[in-house]
TORVODREN-761977 format. One record per residue (C-alpha): y, x, z. Coordinates in steps of 0.1 Angstrom, whole numbers, padded with zeros to 4 digits, always signed. Layout:
BEGIN
YXZ...
This chain:
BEGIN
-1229+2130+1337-1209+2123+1305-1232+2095+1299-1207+2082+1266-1202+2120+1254-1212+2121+1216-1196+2151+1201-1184+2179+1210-1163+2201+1188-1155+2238+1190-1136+2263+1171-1141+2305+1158-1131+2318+1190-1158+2300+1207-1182+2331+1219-1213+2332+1244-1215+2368+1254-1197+2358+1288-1221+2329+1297-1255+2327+1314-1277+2315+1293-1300+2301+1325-1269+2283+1340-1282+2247+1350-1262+2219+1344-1240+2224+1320-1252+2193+1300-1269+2173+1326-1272+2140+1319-1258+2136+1286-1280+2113+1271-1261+2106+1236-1250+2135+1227-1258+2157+1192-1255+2187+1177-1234+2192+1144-1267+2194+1129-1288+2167+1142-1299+2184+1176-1307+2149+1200-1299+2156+1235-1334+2162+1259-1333+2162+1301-1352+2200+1296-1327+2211+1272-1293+2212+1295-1286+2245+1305-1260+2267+1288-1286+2283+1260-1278+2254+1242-1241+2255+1244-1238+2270+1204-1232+2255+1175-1264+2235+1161-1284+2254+1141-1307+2229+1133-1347+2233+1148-1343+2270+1142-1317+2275+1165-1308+2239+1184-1274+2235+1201-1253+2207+1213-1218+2221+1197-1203+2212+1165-1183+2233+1142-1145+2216+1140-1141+2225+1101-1118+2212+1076-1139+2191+1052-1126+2170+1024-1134+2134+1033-1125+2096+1022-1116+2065+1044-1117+2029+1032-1103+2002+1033-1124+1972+1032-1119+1945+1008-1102+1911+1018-1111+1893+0987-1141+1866+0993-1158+1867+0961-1160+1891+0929-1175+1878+0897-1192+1900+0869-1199+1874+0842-1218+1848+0859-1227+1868+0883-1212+1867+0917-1207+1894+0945-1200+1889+0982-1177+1903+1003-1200+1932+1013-1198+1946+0976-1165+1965+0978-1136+1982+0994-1105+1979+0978-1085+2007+0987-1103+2043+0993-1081+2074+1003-1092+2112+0999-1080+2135+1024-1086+2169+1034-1090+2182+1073-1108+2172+1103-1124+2136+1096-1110+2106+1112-1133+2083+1126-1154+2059+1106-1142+2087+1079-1171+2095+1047-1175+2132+1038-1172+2141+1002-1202+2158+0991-1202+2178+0961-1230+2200+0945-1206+2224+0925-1210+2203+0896-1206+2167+0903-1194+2145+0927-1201+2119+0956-1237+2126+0954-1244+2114+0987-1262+2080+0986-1236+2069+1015-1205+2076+0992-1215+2050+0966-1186+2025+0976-1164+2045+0955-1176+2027+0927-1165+1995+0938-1132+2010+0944-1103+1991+0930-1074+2018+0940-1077+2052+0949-1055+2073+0966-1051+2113+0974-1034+2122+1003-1010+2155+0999-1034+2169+1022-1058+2168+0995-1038+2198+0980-1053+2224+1001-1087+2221+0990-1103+2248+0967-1116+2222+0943-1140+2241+0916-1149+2209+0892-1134+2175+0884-1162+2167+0865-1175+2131+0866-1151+2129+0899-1144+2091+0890-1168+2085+0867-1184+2053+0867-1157+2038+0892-1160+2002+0867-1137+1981+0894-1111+2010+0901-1075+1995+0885-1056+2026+0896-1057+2061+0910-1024+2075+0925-1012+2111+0938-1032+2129+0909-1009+2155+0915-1025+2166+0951-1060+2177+0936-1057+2216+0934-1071+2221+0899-1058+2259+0896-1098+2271+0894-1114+2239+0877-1122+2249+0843-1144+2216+0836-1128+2182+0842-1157+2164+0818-1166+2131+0829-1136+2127+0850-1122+2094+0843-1156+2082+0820-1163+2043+0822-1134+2037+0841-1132+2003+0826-1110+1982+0846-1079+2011+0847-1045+1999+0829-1022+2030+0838-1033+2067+0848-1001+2086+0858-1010+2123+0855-0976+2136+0860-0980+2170+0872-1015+2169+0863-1025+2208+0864-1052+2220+0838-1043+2260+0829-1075+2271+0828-1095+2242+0818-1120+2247+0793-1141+2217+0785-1125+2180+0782-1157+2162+0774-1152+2126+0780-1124+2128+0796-1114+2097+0794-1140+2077+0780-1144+2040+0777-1112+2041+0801-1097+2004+0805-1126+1992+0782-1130+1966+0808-1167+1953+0809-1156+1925+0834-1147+1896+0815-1165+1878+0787-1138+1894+0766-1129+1927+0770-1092+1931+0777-1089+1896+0780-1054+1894+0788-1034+1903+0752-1000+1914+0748-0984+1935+0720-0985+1941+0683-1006+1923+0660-1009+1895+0688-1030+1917+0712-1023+1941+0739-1026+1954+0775-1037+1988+0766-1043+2020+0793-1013+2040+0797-1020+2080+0795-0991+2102+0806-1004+2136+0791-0973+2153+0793-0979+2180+0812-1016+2191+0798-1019+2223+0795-1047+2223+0766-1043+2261+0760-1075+2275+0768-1101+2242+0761-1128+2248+0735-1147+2215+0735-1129+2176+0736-1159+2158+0720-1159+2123+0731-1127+2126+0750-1112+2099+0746-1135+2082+0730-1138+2040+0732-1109+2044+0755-1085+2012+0753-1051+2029+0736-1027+2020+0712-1003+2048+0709-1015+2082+0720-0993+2110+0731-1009+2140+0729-0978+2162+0716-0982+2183+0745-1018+2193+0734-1030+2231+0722-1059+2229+0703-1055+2259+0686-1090+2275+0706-1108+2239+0704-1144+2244+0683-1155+2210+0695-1140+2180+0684-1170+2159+0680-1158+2120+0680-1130+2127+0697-1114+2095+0688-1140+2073+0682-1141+2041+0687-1110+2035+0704-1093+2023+0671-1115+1995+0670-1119+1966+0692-1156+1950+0688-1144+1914+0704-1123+1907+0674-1127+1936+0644-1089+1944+0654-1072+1976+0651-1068+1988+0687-1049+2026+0681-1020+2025+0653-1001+2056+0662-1013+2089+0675-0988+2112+0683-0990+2157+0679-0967+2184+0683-0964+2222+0670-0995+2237+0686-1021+2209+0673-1043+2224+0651-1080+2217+0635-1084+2256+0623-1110+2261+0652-1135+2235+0648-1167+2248+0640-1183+2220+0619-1155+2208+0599-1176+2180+0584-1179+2160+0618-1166+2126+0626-1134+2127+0647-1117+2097+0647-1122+2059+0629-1087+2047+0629-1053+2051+0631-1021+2048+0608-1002+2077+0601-0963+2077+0601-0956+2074+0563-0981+2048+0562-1014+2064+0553-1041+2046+0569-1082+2046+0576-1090+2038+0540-1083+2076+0532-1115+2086+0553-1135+2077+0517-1117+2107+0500-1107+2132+0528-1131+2139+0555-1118+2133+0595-1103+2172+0597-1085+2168+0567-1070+2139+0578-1062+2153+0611-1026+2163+0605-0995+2152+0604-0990+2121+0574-0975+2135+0548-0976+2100+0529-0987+2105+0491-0990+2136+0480-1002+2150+0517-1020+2123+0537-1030+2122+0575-1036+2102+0601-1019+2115+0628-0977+2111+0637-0954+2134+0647-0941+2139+0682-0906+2138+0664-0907+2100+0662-0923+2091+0695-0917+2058+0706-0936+2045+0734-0958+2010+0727-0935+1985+0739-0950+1962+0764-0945+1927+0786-0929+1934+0815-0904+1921+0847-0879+1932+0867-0865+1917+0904-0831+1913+0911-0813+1894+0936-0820+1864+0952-0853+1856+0943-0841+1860+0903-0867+1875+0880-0864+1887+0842-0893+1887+0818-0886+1912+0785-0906+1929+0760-0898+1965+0752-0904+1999+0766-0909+1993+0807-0889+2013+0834-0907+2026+0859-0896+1999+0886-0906+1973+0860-0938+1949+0870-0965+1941+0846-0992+1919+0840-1029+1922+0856-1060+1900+0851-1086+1895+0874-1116+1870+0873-1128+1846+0895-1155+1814+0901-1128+1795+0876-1126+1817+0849-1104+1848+0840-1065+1847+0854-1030+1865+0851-1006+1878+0878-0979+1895+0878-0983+1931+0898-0973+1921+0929-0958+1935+0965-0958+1920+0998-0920+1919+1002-0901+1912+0969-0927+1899+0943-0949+1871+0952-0953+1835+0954-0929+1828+0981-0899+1851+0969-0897+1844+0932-0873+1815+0930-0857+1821+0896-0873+1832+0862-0850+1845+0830-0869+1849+0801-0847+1877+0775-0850+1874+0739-0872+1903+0734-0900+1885+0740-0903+1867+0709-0921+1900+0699-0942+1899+0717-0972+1877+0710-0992+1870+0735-1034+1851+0737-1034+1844+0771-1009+1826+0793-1028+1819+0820-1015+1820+0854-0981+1841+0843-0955+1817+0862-0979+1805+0892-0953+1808+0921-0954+1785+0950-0910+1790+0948-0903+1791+0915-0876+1761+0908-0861+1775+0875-0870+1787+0845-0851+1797+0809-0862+1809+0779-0895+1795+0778-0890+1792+0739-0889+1830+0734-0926+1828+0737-0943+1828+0699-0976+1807+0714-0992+1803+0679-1020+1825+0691-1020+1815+0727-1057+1806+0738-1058+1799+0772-1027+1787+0788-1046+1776+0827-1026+1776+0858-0995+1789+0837-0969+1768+0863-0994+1758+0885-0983+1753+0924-0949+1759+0911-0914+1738+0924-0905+1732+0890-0886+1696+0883-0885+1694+0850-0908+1719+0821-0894+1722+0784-0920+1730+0761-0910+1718+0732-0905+1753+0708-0948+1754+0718-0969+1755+0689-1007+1746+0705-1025+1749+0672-1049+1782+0689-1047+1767+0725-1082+1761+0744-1077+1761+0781-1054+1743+0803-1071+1745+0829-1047+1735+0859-1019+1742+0840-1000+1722+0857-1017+1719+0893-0998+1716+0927-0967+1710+0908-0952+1679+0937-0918+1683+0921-0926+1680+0884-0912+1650+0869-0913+1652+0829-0927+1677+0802-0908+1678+0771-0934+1689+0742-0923+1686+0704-0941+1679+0669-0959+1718+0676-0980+1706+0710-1015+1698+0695-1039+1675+0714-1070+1682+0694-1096+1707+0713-1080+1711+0745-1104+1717+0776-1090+1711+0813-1098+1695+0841-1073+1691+0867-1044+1703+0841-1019+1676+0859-1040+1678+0895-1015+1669+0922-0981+1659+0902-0980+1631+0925-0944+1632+0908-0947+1631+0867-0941+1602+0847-0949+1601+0811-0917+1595+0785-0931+1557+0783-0934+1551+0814-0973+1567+0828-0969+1569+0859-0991+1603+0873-1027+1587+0892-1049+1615+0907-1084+1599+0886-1063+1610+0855-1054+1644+0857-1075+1662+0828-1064+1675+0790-1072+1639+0778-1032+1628+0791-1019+1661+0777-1005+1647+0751-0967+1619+0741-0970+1595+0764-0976+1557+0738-0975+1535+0769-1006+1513+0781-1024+1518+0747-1020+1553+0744-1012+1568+0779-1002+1606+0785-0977+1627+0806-0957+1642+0779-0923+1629+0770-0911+1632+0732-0881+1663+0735-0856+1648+0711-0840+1672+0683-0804+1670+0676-0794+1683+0643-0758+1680+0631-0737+1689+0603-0702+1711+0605-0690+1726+0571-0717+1725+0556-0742+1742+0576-0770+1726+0598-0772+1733+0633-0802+1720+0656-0798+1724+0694-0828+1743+0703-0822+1740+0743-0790+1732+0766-0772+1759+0755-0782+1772+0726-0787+1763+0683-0803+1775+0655-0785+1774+0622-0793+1766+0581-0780+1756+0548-0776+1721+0547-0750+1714+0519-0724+1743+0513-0712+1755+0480-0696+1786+0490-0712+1819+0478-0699+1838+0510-0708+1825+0543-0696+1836+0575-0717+1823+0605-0699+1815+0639-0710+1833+0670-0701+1790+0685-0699+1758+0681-0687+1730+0697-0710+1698+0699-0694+1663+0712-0673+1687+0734-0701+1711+0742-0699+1747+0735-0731+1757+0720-0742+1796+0710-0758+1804+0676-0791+1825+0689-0811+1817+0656-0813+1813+0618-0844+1785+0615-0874+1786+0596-0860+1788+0558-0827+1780+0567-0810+1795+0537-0839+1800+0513-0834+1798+0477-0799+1796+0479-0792+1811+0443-0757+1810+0447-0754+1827+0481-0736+1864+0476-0730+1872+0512-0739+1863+0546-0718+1876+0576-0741+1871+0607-0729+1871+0642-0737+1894+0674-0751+1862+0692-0781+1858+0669-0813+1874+0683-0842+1856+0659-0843+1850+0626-0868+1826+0612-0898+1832+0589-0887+1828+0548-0846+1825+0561-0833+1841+0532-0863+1835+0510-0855+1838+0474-0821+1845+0471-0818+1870+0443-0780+1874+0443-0774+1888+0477-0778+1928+0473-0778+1937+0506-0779+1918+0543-0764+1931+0572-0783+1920+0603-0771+1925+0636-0789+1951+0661-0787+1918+0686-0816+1904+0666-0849+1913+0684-0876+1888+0663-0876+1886+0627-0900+1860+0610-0926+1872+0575-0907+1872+0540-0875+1863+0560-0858+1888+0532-0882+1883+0505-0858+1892+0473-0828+1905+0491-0829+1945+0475-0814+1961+0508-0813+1955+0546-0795+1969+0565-0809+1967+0605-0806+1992+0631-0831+1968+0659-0861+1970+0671-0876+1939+0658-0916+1945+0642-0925+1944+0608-0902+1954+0586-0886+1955+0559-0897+1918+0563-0901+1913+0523-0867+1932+0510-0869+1963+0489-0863+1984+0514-0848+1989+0549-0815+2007+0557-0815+2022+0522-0783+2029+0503-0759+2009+0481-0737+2023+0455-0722+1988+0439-0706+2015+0413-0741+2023+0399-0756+1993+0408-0787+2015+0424-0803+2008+0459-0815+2039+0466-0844+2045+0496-0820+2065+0517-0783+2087+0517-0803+2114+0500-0804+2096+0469-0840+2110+0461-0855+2078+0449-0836+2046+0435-0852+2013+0453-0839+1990+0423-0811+1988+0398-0792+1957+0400-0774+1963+0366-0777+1951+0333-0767+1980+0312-0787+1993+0276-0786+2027+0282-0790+2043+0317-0789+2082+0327-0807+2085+0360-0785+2107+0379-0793+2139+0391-0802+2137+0425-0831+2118+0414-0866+2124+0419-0887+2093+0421-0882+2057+0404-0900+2032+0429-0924+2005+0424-0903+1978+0397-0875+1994+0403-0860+1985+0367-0887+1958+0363-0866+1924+0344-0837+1945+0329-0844+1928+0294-0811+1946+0285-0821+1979+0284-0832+1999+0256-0829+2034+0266-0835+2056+0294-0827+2093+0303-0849+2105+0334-0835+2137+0340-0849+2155+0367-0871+2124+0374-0905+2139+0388-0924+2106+0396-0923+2072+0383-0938+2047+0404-0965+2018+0390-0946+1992+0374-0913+2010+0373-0902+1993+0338-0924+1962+0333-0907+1933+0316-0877+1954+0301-0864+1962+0264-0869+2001+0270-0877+2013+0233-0868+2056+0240-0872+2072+0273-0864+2110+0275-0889+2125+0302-0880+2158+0322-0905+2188+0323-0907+2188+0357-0928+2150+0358-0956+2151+0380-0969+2118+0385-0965+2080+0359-0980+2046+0378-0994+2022+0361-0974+2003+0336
């Protein structure tokens, strides 16, 4: 009479030798339930004969097996709409969060089914691909897993996989496939990641984070050479030792800089296009991977066709870069640089330094910081996602301390201005947010799409006036929702030509242009986004004004409340020492920043002295000024503008600021004022420049190279004694007097003249 009774589950020690097999009754009237193996309940099937485990037609039973079975359980998605181009999907077409365990299936649970060789073969377990977070349970540990191959291949929505670390990969010796076309993925962390006795990595990690999602892949663009969000691989803990084939493996995969220092390749025959593709970005013809990082136990010795293409990009760490692929073939260039006389195209693991990245962090109150620079691990970061309007920003967000209603405060740190960011959009959309600084540590040159940036925001009053528009496309909504928005400072950099936005001032019921336009909600497109010129010439911007003044000798222009940037206006001192303040009509103002050519061709100029407070220096600063040997520049300097040294023989920087050595001679190189040499480094190898003016020179001994020009212009000299001078670099004497030059027998190598 158990009339509701579906299932019912038994154990090992469930035996049958005690029962009679003609007893009546024993599952009368049990009209739903089934068999583990598909066995449907009949009224002349009840008595105990069927009370076994289902065996299926041949041997029907009512009695499942309770066995531990790996399994998944979903979670199903709450956002409304997904869009693929222009195409759009329903609710119905995802889950967002799937979990893999391992034990007796809960209800509504999926079985795993795996064939030995691939995975989620049953047509039921498809919603894995639309996955856009996987996670494994501990419990996944105790599951005798004999492949990863293809386990997540093909999973284009999935953003993140955590607990890595619980699949039991002590007998999986082939983990191809594994992570392939997982396009949308920014960060795999495979700490703890086991691979002993792995022996193929076949693409591995293909195409991962190549997203295929938005009209431009990777839309969202942050990092060096203005682009960015690239996957982060943590490959520490790969044990590569007894893998024979890697072709493909991470090929097209979206990095930058590649740690694979923990890597053994000394057994790998198989290296087929390892690399390929992943240093190229087909959107924009960019340079995706710069720095690929080895350690002791990477070797090419193995590979059986030594001939075959492994990689199409790449910079090595002394500089030699792709170009060398028309002399040396890929294995020969797959070693450690060795600049000159030794190229590669790989780095090693000795100079490591992880791709720095855009990041925040929460503190108190509501108070967040944005920097640039190697994230912690409780740092938030950027995400994209696409909707009906378009593709959007967000910060990674949590229920309780980072969202729209909590953030209340945003501190933007000087680090940024290395960043240099393409897309904007959305990046300070919260409903709280009443505060902002630092907005002018954003470089926006390159900035295409800046929609929804401050939309919905409680902002009173948005300085934009360090914005340079010149790329910018979108604004859509930029400014949506905000009630509380008053004015918008722009200066001379905000462009009005090409912009495309409807409903950019939607809803500032509040904002009055600096002439007087008041906000009306039928004019609330790009068209008003631009100085306000009164009835002929309405818009919502106000002209930010730019106070420049004048104190002994130097020019200072206050670049926000606080802060000014600092030049050469009219001093005739040949030392200058800059001040860390100044005080402005009673107002204490820091010196954060040296302006575009502020002290360029100052011929007179000997010696700068530049403070702890600066933290940019402008493009072409120091441009031109041939009598200043070497340039001290604080470690508090994070941005550093192009040719901002042009000239100066020697700088001497210990920062992190890109691009260097910015147009000098050379960067932290050595000075001996005795000599009059800049030499490369303390080793005294190779002299940089000679500064002196003297007929007859004796390189020293410690000597082995001459550099590019280094004695280029010395009209006074007449005679030179190399020494033990090995190479002279192209150049090294143009435009002098020389009439006798002794060469050593131990010179290898004369440039061009």
């Amino acid at each position: 009479g158990c009339k509701e009774l579906k299932t019912i589950y038994v154990g090992k020690n469930w035996i049958m030798s005690n029962l009679t097999k003609n007893t009546v009754r024993v599952f009368e009237d049990c009209p739903n339930i089934v068999g583990g193996a598909g066995t449907q309940w009949t009224s002349s099937k009840k008595t105990a004969e069927y009370a076994h485990v289902d065996g299926g037609p041949d041997n029907p039973g009512y009695l499942t097996e309770y066995k531990l079975v790996p399994y998944a359980v979903v979670k199903r998605s709450t956002r409304p709409h997904y869009y693929w181009g222009d195409i759009e999907y329903g609710e119905a077409a995802g889950y967002d969060t799937l979990t893999i365990k391992y034990g007796f299936p809960e209800e509504n649970a999926f079985e795993i089914v795996c064939d030995g060789k691939n995975w989620w073969k049953n047509d039921k377990d498809t919603f894995v691909y639309f996955s856009t977070s996987i996670n494994i349970d501990p419990s996944f540990s105790k599951y005798p897993i004999k492949t990863t191959a293809n386990m997540f291949k093909g999973c284009w929505r999935l953003e993140e996989v955590n607990g890595l670390k619980y699949i039991n990969t002590d007998s999986v010796t082939d983990m191809s496939g594994m992570f392939a076309e997982c396009n949308d993925i920014v960060k795999l962390d495979l700490e703890g990641f086991k691979t002993p006795n792995v022996t193929k990595m076949d693409s591995m990690f293909f195409q991962v984070g190549f997203s295929n999602n938005y009209s431009e892949p990777n839309y969202l663009r942050y990092g060096d050479d203005n682009y960015g969000s690239y996957v982060d691989l943590n490959l520490a803990d790969f044990n590569t030792q007894n893998v024979t084939s890697m072709e493909s493996m991470f090929s097209c995969a979206r990095v930058h800089a590649l740690d694979i220092s923990s890597f053994d390749t000394r057994k790998v025959t198989n290296m087929k296009e390892m690399l390929y593709g992943c240093a190229v970005d087909g959107a924009y013809n960019i340079s995706v991977l710069k720095k690929i990082y080895v350690g002791e136990n990477w070797s090419v010795e193995a590979v059986e066709n030594k001939q075959e293409i492994i990689f199409n990009g790449a910079v090595g760490c002394a500089g030699t870069d792709g170009s060398a692929r028309r002399v040396f073939s890929d294995c020969e260039l797959a070693k450690v640089d060795g600049g000159f006389e030794n190229p590669g195209l790989l780095s090693s693991h000795k100079e490591l330094n992880k791709f720095p990245e855009l990041y925040a962090l929460l503190f108190e109150s509501g108070k967040v910081g944005i920097y640039y620079g190697n994230a912690p691990k409780n740092a938030y970061k950027p995400k994209i996602y696409s909707d009906k309007d378009g593709v959007r920003c967000y910060w990674e967000r949590d229920k309780e301390n980072l969202n729209e209603k909590t953030v209340l405060t945003i501190s933007i740190d000087s680090s940024v201005a290395n960043c240099r960011p393409r897309i904007l959009n959305g990046l300070f959309s919260f409903d709280a947010l009443n505060s902002i600084e630092g907005l002018e540590y954003f470089i926006t040159d390159s900035v295409k799409d800046m929609g929804y940036m401050f939309a919905g925001s409680q902002l009173n009053t948005i300085d934009l006036r360090s914005f340079y528009t010149s790329s910018l496309k979108n604004t859509y909504k930029m400014f949506s929702d905000c009630s509380e928005l008053k004015t918008i400072y722009v200066g001379d950099g905000w462009a009005v030509e090409g912009l495309s936005g409807n409903g950019m001032f939607a809803g500032c019921s509040n904002l009055v242009g600096g002439a007087g336009t008041k906000w009306t909600g039928s004019k609330t497109s790009a068209v008003y986004a631009r100085i306000d010129g009164g009835e002929e010439n309405p818009g919502y911007f106000t002209k930010a004004k730019i106070d420049t003044f004048i104190i002994d000798g130097l020019k200072y222009i206050i670049t926000d409340r606080m802060h000014v940037s600092v030049g050469w206006e009219s001093s005739t001192e040949d030392t200058i020492v800059i001040p860390e303040k100044v005080q402005i009509d009673g107002t204490d103002y820091t010196v954060t920043g040296i302006m575009d050519e502020g002290f360029i061709n100052q011929f007179k100029l000997k010696s700068v002295v530049i403070p702890e407070s600066v933290t940019k220096i402008g493009e072409k600063a120091f441009y031109e000024n041939h009598n200043i040997i070497s340039l001290d520049i604080p470690s508090s300097v994070s941005s550093i503008g192009a040719s901002a040294f042009t000239t100066i023989l020697n700088v001497a920087y210990a920062g992190n600021a890109e691009g260097g050595p910015w147009g000098a001679n050379v960067l932290n190189g050595e000075v001996d004022y005795d000599l009059k040499y800049v030499f490369s480094d303390s080793t005294r190898t190779k002299i940089v420049r000679c500064f002196g003016h003297d007929s007859i020179i004796v390189i020293p001994n410690t000597v082995k190279e001459l550099g590019r020009n280094s004695f280029a212009k010395i009209i006074e000299l007449k005679s030179v004694d190399l020494n033990n001078v090995e190479k002279i670099d192209d150049k090294a004497f143009t435009y002098t007097g020389l009439q006798e030059i002794s060469l050593s027998n131990k010179i290898k190598y004369i440039g061009e003249r």
